[in-house]
N, C-alpha and C positions, 0 to 999 in steps of 0.2 A: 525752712521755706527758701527754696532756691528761685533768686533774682536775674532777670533776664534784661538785654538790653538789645536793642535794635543795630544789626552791624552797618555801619558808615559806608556810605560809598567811596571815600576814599580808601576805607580798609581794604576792600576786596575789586579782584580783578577776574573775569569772567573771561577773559582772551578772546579765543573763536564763540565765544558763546556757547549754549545750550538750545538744542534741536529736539523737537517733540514732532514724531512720524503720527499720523492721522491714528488713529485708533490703538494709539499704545499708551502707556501711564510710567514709561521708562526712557530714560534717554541719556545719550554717555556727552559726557562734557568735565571740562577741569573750571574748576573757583579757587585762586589763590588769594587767603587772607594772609593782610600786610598789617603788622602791629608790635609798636614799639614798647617797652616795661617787660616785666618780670609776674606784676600781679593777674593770678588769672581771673576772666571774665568769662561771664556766659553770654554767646550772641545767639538770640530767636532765629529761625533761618522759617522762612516760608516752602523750603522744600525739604524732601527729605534725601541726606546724602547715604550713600552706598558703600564708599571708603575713603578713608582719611590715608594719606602719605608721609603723615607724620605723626609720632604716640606722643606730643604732644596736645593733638588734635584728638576729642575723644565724640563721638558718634552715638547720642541715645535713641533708641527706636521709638520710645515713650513718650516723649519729646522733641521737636525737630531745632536742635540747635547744635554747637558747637561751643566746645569747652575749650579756651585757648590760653595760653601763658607760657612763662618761665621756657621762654626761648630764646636762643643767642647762636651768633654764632664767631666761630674763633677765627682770628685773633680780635678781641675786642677793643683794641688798642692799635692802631697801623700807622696813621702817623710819624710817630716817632718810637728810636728805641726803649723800652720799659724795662729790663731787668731786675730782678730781685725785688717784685712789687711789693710794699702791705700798704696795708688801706685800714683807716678809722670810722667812725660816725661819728662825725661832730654836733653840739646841740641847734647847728642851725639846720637839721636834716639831710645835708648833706652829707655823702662819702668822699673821703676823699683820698687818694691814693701816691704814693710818692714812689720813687724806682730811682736805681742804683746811676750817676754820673754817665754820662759821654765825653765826649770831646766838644760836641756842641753845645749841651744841656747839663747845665749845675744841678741834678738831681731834680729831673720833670715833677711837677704837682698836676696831678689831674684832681677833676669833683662830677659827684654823680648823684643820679637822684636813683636810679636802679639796678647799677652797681652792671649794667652792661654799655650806656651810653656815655661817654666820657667824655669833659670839656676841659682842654688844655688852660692851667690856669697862670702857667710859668712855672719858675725854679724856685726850689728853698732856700737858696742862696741868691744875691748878686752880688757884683763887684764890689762893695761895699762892705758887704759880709762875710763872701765867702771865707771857709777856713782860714790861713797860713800854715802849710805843714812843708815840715822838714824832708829838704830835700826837694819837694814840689811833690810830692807823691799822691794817689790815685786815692777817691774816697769811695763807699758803696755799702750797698744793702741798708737802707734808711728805714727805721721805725718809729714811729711818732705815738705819745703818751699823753695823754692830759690827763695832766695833775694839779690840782690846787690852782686852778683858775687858769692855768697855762699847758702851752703845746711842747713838750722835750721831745727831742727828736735826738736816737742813738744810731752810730753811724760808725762803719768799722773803717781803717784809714790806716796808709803806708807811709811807713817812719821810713825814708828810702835811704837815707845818711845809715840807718844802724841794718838796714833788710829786716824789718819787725814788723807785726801786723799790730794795731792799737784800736783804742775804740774813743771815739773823742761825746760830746753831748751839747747839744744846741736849745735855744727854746723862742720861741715867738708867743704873742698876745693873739695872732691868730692861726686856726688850721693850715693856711695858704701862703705862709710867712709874709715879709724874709724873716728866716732864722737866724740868729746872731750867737759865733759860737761861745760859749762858755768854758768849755776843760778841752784840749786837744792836746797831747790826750787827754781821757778822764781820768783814766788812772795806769799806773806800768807797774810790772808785777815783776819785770826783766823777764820775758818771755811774750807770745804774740798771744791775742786775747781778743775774738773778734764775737761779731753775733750776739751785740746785747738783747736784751728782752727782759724792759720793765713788768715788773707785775704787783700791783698793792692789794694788800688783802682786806677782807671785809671784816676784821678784828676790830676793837673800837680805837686801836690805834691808827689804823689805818696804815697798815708797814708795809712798807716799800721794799720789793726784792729787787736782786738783778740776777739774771743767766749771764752767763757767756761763755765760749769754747776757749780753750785752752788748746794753740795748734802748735805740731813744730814738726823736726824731720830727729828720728833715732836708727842706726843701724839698717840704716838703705829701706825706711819705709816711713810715710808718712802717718800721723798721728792725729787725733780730735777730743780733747775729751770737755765735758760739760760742767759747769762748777755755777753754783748758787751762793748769795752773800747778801746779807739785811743791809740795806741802804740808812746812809742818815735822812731826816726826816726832808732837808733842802740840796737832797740827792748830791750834796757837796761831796761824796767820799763813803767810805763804808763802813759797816762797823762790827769789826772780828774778821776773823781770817774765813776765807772762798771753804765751803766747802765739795765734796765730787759728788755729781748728780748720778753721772753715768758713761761710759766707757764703752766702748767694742767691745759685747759679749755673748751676744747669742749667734747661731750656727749662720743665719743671712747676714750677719755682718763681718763675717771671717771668709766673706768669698774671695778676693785678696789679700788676703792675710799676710803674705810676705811683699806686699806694694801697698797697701792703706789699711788703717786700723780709725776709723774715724767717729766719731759721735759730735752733732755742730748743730746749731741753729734751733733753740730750744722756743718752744712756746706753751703759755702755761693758761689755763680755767679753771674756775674751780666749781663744780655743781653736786650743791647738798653740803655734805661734810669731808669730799674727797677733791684731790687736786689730778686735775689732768694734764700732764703733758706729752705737746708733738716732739720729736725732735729727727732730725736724718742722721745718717749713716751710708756709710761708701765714701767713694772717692765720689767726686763733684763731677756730670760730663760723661759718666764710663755705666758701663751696665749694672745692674742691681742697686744702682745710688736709689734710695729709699725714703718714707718715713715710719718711723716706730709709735711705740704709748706704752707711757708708763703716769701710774698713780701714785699718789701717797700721802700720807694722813697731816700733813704740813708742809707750807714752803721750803721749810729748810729738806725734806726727805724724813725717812729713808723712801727712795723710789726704786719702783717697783717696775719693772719691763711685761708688757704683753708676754704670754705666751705664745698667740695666734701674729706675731708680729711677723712680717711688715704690713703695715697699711694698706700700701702702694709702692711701685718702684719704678724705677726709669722701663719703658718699652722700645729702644732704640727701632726697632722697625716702623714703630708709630711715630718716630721724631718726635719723640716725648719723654 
Protein backbone atom coordinates (compact mmCIF):
# COMPACT_ATOMS: atom_id res chain seq x y z
CA UNK A 1 0.00 0.00 0.00
CA UNK A 2 1.69 2.98 -1.20
CA UNK A 3 1.43 6.30 0.99
CA UNK A 4 0.99 9.58 -0.54
CA UNK A 5 1.53 13.08 0.89
CA UNK A 6 0.43 16.40 -0.11
CA UNK A 7 3.42 18.48 -1.74
CA UNK A 8 4.18 21.82 0.17
CA UNK A 9 4.20 25.04 -1.29
CA UNK A 10 7.27 25.74 -0.32
CA UNK A 11 8.59 22.61 -2.20
CA UNK A 12 7.59 23.55 -5.65
CA UNK A 13 7.97 26.47 -7.83
CA UNK A 14 5.69 26.91 -10.79
CA UNK A 15 7.82 30.03 -12.44
CA UNK A 16 5.77 31.57 -15.44
CA UNK A 17 3.14 29.33 -14.40
CA UNK A 18 0.76 26.95 -16.35
CA UNK A 19 -1.63 28.21 -19.14
CA UNK A 20 -4.80 26.21 -20.20
CA UNK A 21 -6.13 27.59 -24.11
CA UNK A 22 -10.13 27.43 -24.08
CA UNK A 23 -10.89 24.02 -25.28
CA UNK A 24 -7.83 21.95 -24.73
CA UNK A 25 -7.10 19.51 -21.73
CA UNK A 26 -3.16 20.05 -22.31
CA UNK A 27 -0.82 22.84 -21.56
CA UNK A 28 3.01 23.19 -21.61
CA UNK A 29 4.57 24.75 -18.54
CA UNK A 30 7.77 23.83 -16.03
CA UNK A 31 7.08 22.74 -11.81
CA UNK A 32 10.25 22.66 -10.23
CA UNK A 33 10.22 20.47 -6.91
CA UNK A 34 12.79 21.74 -4.12
CA UNK A 35 13.57 19.14 -1.39
CA UNK A 36 16.13 18.51 0.97
CA UNK A 37 16.96 14.39 2.40
CA UNK A 38 17.78 11.43 0.74
CA UNK A 39 14.52 9.40 1.81
CA UNK A 40 12.06 9.07 -0.96
CA UNK A 41 8.48 10.33 -0.75
CA UNK A 42 5.56 10.23 -2.82
CA UNK A 43 3.74 13.65 -3.43
CA UNK A 44 -0.16 13.54 -4.76
CA UNK A 45 -0.08 16.10 -7.63
CA UNK A 46 -3.62 17.20 -8.86
CA UNK A 47 -2.47 17.07 -12.31
CA UNK A 48 -1.01 14.88 -14.48
CA UNK A 49 2.56 15.64 -15.67
CA UNK A 50 3.89 14.61 -19.12
CA UNK A 51 7.82 14.44 -18.42
CA UNK A 52 10.14 14.55 -15.65
CA UNK A 53 13.78 16.16 -16.24
CA UNK A 54 15.22 14.24 -14.07
CA UNK A 55 15.23 9.93 -13.42
CA UNK A 56 15.14 10.82 -10.16
CA UNK A 57 11.57 12.17 -10.67
CA UNK A 58 9.38 9.01 -11.79
CA UNK A 59 5.86 9.72 -13.63
CA UNK A 60 2.80 7.07 -12.90
CA UNK A 61 -0.13 7.47 -15.36
CA UNK A 62 -2.08 5.33 -12.79
CA UNK A 63 -1.64 7.67 -10.36
CA UNK A 64 -0.97 11.34 -10.51
CA UNK A 65 1.94 11.90 -8.28
CA UNK A 66 5.61 12.17 -8.33
CA UNK A 67 8.11 9.86 -6.74
CA UNK A 68 11.10 12.01 -5.39
CA UNK A 69 14.38 11.34 -3.41
CA UNK A 70 17.95 10.36 -3.04
CA UNK A 71 19.19 13.53 -4.84
CA UNK A 72 22.27 15.72 -4.26
CA UNK A 73 24.21 17.51 -5.86
CA UNK A 74 28.22 17.78 -5.90
CA UNK A 75 30.33 19.02 -4.21
CA UNK A 76 28.27 18.53 -1.07
CA UNK A 77 30.68 20.03 1.06
CA UNK A 78 32.08 23.75 -0.34
CA UNK A 79 32.79 25.45 2.40
CA UNK A 80 35.86 24.44 3.31
CA UNK A 81 38.68 21.91 2.02
CA UNK A 82 37.57 18.12 2.83
CA UNK A 83 40.17 15.73 1.53
CA UNK A 84 40.35 12.26 2.28
CA UNK A 85 36.83 12.10 3.89
CA UNK A 86 35.27 8.93 5.99
CA UNK A 87 32.44 9.27 7.78
CA UNK A 88 30.62 7.01 10.78
CA UNK A 89 27.07 6.78 12.35
CA UNK A 90 27.24 7.46 15.74
CA UNK A 91 24.46 6.18 18.17
CA UNK A 92 23.19 9.60 18.42
CA UNK A 93 21.82 9.33 14.62
CA UNK A 94 23.98 11.34 13.36
CA UNK A 95 26.83 11.00 10.66
CA UNK A 96 29.59 12.32 11.11
CA UNK A 97 32.43 12.95 8.75
CA UNK A 98 36.13 13.98 9.47
CA UNK A 99 38.84 14.96 6.31
CA UNK A 100 42.46 15.18 6.05
CA UNK A 101 44.26 18.75 7.75
CA UNK A 102 44.85 22.24 6.06
CA UNK A 103 46.65 24.94 7.07
CA UNK A 104 43.63 26.49 8.52
CA UNK A 105 41.75 23.39 9.85
CA UNK A 106 43.13 20.70 12.38
CA UNK A 107 41.14 18.01 10.43
CA UNK A 108 37.30 19.57 9.82
CA UNK A 109 34.50 17.34 11.73
CA UNK A 110 31.27 17.77 9.87
CA UNK A 111 27.65 15.88 11.13
CA UNK A 112 24.59 15.00 9.19
CA UNK A 113 21.48 13.65 9.41
CA UNK A 114 21.45 12.63 5.41
CA UNK A 115 24.71 12.20 4.66
CA UNK A 116 24.17 15.09 1.98
CA UNK A 117 23.58 18.27 4.13
CA UNK A 118 26.58 18.95 6.25
CA UNK A 119 27.09 21.16 9.49
CA UNK A 120 30.50 22.29 10.30
CA UNK A 121 31.12 21.06 13.68
CA UNK A 122 35.03 22.12 14.15
CA UNK A 123 38.23 20.24 14.24
CA UNK A 124 39.32 16.94 15.95
CA UNK A 125 42.06 18.62 17.41
CA UNK A 126 42.65 22.02 19.23
CA UNK A 127 45.50 23.72 20.48
CA UNK A 128 45.37 21.79 23.40
CA UNK A 129 45.41 18.67 21.82
CA UNK A 130 46.72 18.69 18.90
CA UNK A 131 49.46 16.10 18.01
CA UNK A 132 53.44 16.97 18.64
CA UNK A 133 55.25 15.51 15.75
CA UNK A 134 58.71 15.39 15.03
CA UNK A 135 59.81 17.71 12.94
CA UNK A 136 56.34 19.71 12.83
CA UNK A 137 55.26 17.34 10.02
CA UNK A 138 51.90 17.23 8.16
CA UNK A 139 48.94 14.87 9.51
CA UNK A 140 45.88 13.20 7.09
CA UNK A 141 43.46 10.73 5.95
CA UNK A 142 41.61 10.41 9.53
CA UNK A 143 39.40 7.42 10.48
CA UNK A 144 37.42 7.08 13.30
CA UNK A 145 36.25 3.71 15.31
CA UNK A 146 34.03 3.26 18.16
CA UNK A 147 35.13 0.84 20.10
CA UNK A 148 34.23 -0.02 23.74
CA UNK A 149 32.43 2.87 24.69
CA UNK A 150 34.89 5.29 22.73
CA UNK A 151 35.79 7.22 19.48
CA UNK A 152 39.72 6.17 18.10
CA UNK A 153 40.51 7.94 15.36
CA UNK A 154 43.80 6.50 13.00
CA UNK A 155 45.57 9.09 11.32
CA UNK A 156 48.54 8.69 8.95
CA UNK A 157 51.51 11.41 9.98
CA UNK A 158 55.14 12.78 8.82
CA UNK A 159 58.14 11.93 10.90
CA UNK A 160 59.87 14.94 8.90
CA UNK A 161 63.25 14.66 11.06
CA UNK A 162 63.62 10.80 9.52
CA UNK A 163 61.36 11.45 5.77
CA UNK A 164 58.92 8.43 7.22
CA UNK A 165 55.37 8.10 6.84
CA UNK A 166 53.85 6.83 10.38
CA UNK A 167 50.41 6.20 11.61
CA UNK A 168 49.77 7.67 15.08
CA UNK A 169 45.94 6.85 17.13
CA UNK A 170 43.74 9.28 19.04
CA UNK A 171 40.44 8.73 20.98
CA UNK A 172 37.56 11.02 22.38
CA UNK A 173 34.31 10.26 24.81
CA UNK A 174 32.68 11.78 21.85
CA UNK A 175 32.04 11.53 17.91
CA UNK A 176 32.93 15.57 17.56
CA UNK A 177 35.92 15.30 19.90
CA UNK A 178 38.51 17.11 20.81
CA UNK A 179 40.57 14.10 20.33
CA UNK A 180 43.56 13.58 22.65
CA UNK A 181 46.49 11.72 21.04
CA UNK A 182 47.45 8.47 22.48
CA UNK A 183 50.60 6.76 20.35
CA UNK A 184 52.19 9.25 17.79
CA UNK A 185 53.42 7.13 16.34
CA UNK A 186 51.45 4.03 17.15
CA UNK A 187 53.73 1.89 16.15
CA UNK A 188 57.30 1.95 13.62
CA UNK A 189 58.19 -0.96 11.98
CA UNK A 190 61.42 1.08 10.48
CA UNK A 191 59.77 1.56 7.32
CA UNK A 192 56.64 4.17 6.40
CA UNK A 193 53.17 2.47 7.24
CA UNK A 194 50.18 4.68 6.45
CA UNK A 195 46.25 4.03 5.96
CA UNK A 196 45.15 2.39 9.15
CA UNK A 197 41.66 0.58 9.01
CA UNK A 198 40.30 -0.67 12.21
CA UNK A 199 38.09 -3.58 11.81
CA UNK A 200 36.68 -5.91 14.97
CA UNK A 201 35.15 -8.92 14.12
CA UNK A 202 31.86 -10.36 15.30
CA UNK A 203 33.81 -13.51 17.02
CA UNK A 204 32.86 -13.84 20.63
CA UNK A 205 36.00 -12.16 21.26
CA UNK A 206 35.38 -9.51 19.67
CA UNK A 207 39.09 -9.13 17.93
CA UNK A 208 40.41 -6.19 16.65
CA UNK A 209 42.39 -6.13 13.38
CA UNK A 210 44.34 -3.48 11.84
CA UNK A 211 45.18 -2.84 7.79
CA UNK A 212 47.80 -0.66 6.82
CA UNK A 213 50.02 0.02 3.56
CA UNK A 214 53.43 -0.53 3.73
CA UNK A 215 54.91 2.34 1.26
CA UNK A 216 58.57 3.10 0.19
CA UNK A 217 60.64 3.92 -3.13
CA UNK A 218 62.87 0.67 -4.68
CA UNK A 219 64.84 0.79 -7.87
CA UNK A 220 63.24 4.15 -9.35
CA UNK A 221 59.62 3.03 -8.71
CA UNK A 222 57.43 3.63 -6.06
CA UNK A 223 55.76 0.83 -4.03
CA UNK A 224 52.23 -0.04 -1.78
CA UNK A 225 51.66 -2.97 -0.26
CA UNK A 226 48.81 -4.06 2.33
CA UNK A 227 49.51 -6.07 5.58
CA UNK A 228 46.83 -7.13 8.34
CA UNK A 229 47.79 -7.81 12.15
CA UNK A 230 45.38 -8.80 15.28
CA UNK A 231 45.42 -5.82 17.68
CA UNK A 232 45.55 -6.24 21.47
CA UNK A 233 42.32 -6.13 23.10
CA UNK A 234 43.13 -1.86 24.51
CA UNK A 235 44.58 -1.40 20.79
CA UNK A 236 47.93 -0.64 22.98
CA UNK A 237 50.22 -2.50 20.32
CA UNK A 238 49.85 -5.75 18.32
CA UNK A 239 49.99 -9.07 18.77
CA UNK A 240 52.47 -11.34 16.18
CA UNK A 241 53.98 -10.15 13.46
CA UNK A 242 51.94 -7.97 10.17
CA UNK A 243 50.92 -10.33 7.82
CA UNK A 244 50.56 -9.47 3.46
CA UNK A 245 47.18 -8.78 2.51
CA UNK A 246 47.91 -7.86 -1.08
CA UNK A 247 50.27 -6.40 -3.51
CA UNK A 248 50.36 -5.07 -7.30
CA UNK A 249 49.16 -8.03 -9.19
CA UNK A 250 46.63 -8.13 -11.52
CA UNK A 251 47.09 -6.69 -15.39
CA UNK A 252 45.19 -2.95 -14.16
CA UNK A 253 47.43 -2.50 -11.71
CA UNK A 254 50.88 -2.93 -13.68
CA UNK A 255 49.76 0.01 -16.04
CA UNK A 256 52.87 1.84 -14.60
CA UNK A 257 54.72 -0.74 -13.75
CA UNK A 258 58.09 0.76 -14.04
CA UNK A 259 56.86 4.28 -11.96
CA UNK A 260 54.19 2.66 -9.22
CA UNK A 261 53.63 -0.68 -8.04
CA UNK A 262 51.00 0.28 -5.52
CA UNK A 263 48.14 -1.53 -3.28
CA UNK A 264 46.95 1.33 -0.05
CA UNK A 265 44.00 2.21 1.62
CA UNK A 266 42.30 -1.07 2.79
CA UNK A 267 38.67 -1.23 3.94
CA UNK A 268 37.07 -4.23 5.31
CA UNK A 269 32.99 -5.91 6.00
CA UNK A 270 32.05 -8.69 6.60
CA UNK A 271 28.46 -10.34 5.25
CA UNK A 272 27.53 -13.90 6.19
CA UNK A 273 30.63 -15.87 6.57
CA UNK A 274 32.91 -14.04 4.04
CA UNK A 275 35.07 -10.78 4.46
CA UNK A 276 35.03 -8.07 2.09
CA UNK A 277 37.63 -5.89 1.25
CA UNK A 278 38.03 -2.32 -0.75
CA UNK A 279 41.36 -1.36 -1.28
CA UNK A 280 43.23 1.17 -4.35
CA UNK A 281 45.91 0.79 -6.52
CA UNK A 282 48.03 3.06 -8.88
CA UNK A 283 49.79 5.85 -8.29
CA UNK A 284 47.49 8.48 -6.28
CA UNK A 285 46.38 11.81 -8.91
CA UNK A 286 47.54 9.92 -12.29
CA UNK A 287 45.14 7.91 -14.60
CA UNK A 288 43.88 4.41 -13.83
CA UNK A 289 44.43 5.10 -9.77
CA UNK A 290 41.47 2.64 -8.76
CA UNK A 291 39.71 0.67 -6.41
CA UNK A 292 39.75 -3.36 -6.41
CA UNK A 293 37.84 -6.49 -4.09
CA UNK A 294 39.01 -9.08 -2.66
CA UNK A 295 37.44 -11.80 -0.19
CA UNK A 296 38.43 -14.25 2.35
CA UNK A 297 37.33 -16.69 4.77
CA UNK A 298 39.06 -14.55 7.79
CA UNK A 299 40.72 -11.36 8.96
CA UNK A 300 43.85 -12.54 8.95
CA UNK A 301 43.47 -13.91 4.70
CA UNK A 302 44.16 -15.66 2.54
CA UNK A 303 42.59 -12.91 0.24
CA UNK A 304 41.39 -13.31 -2.69
CA UNK A 305 41.42 -10.43 -5.57
CA UNK A 306 38.37 -9.95 -8.06
CA UNK A 307 38.72 -11.20 -11.04
CA UNK A 308 36.34 -8.52 -12.90
CA UNK A 309 38.48 -5.88 -10.92
CA UNK A 310 38.66 -2.76 -10.96
CA UNK A 311 35.52 -1.20 -9.36
CA UNK A 312 36.12 2.07 -10.61
CA UNK A 313 39.05 4.24 -11.63
CA UNK A 314 40.22 7.78 -11.95
CA UNK A 315 38.32 9.54 -15.23
CA UNK A 316 40.67 12.40 -15.57
CA UNK A 317 38.40 13.87 -18.32
CA UNK A 318 35.70 13.96 -15.68
CA UNK A 319 38.07 15.59 -13.02
CA UNK A 320 37.35 12.56 -11.12
Amino acid sequence: KTSYQLLPVSNYDLGEGVTFKAGENQANGEITIKREGMAVVNYLLPLQLGHCSNESIICRDEVCYLQVGRTYTNPIISDKSVPDPSVIRAKDGYFYLYATQTKTYWMPVYRSKDLVNWEYQGTAFNKATEPDLPGGGAFWAPEVKYYKGKFYMTYSCLNAERGVLLSCLAVSDTPDGPFEDLYTPWFDLGHSAIDCHIFVDDDKAKTPYLYFSKNGNQDGYGYGENYVVELKKDLSGMVGEPRLVSRASQPWEKVRWNVNRCNEGVTVIKKGKTYYMTYSANDTGFEFYGIGIATAPHPLGPWTKYDDNPLMTTDLSKGV
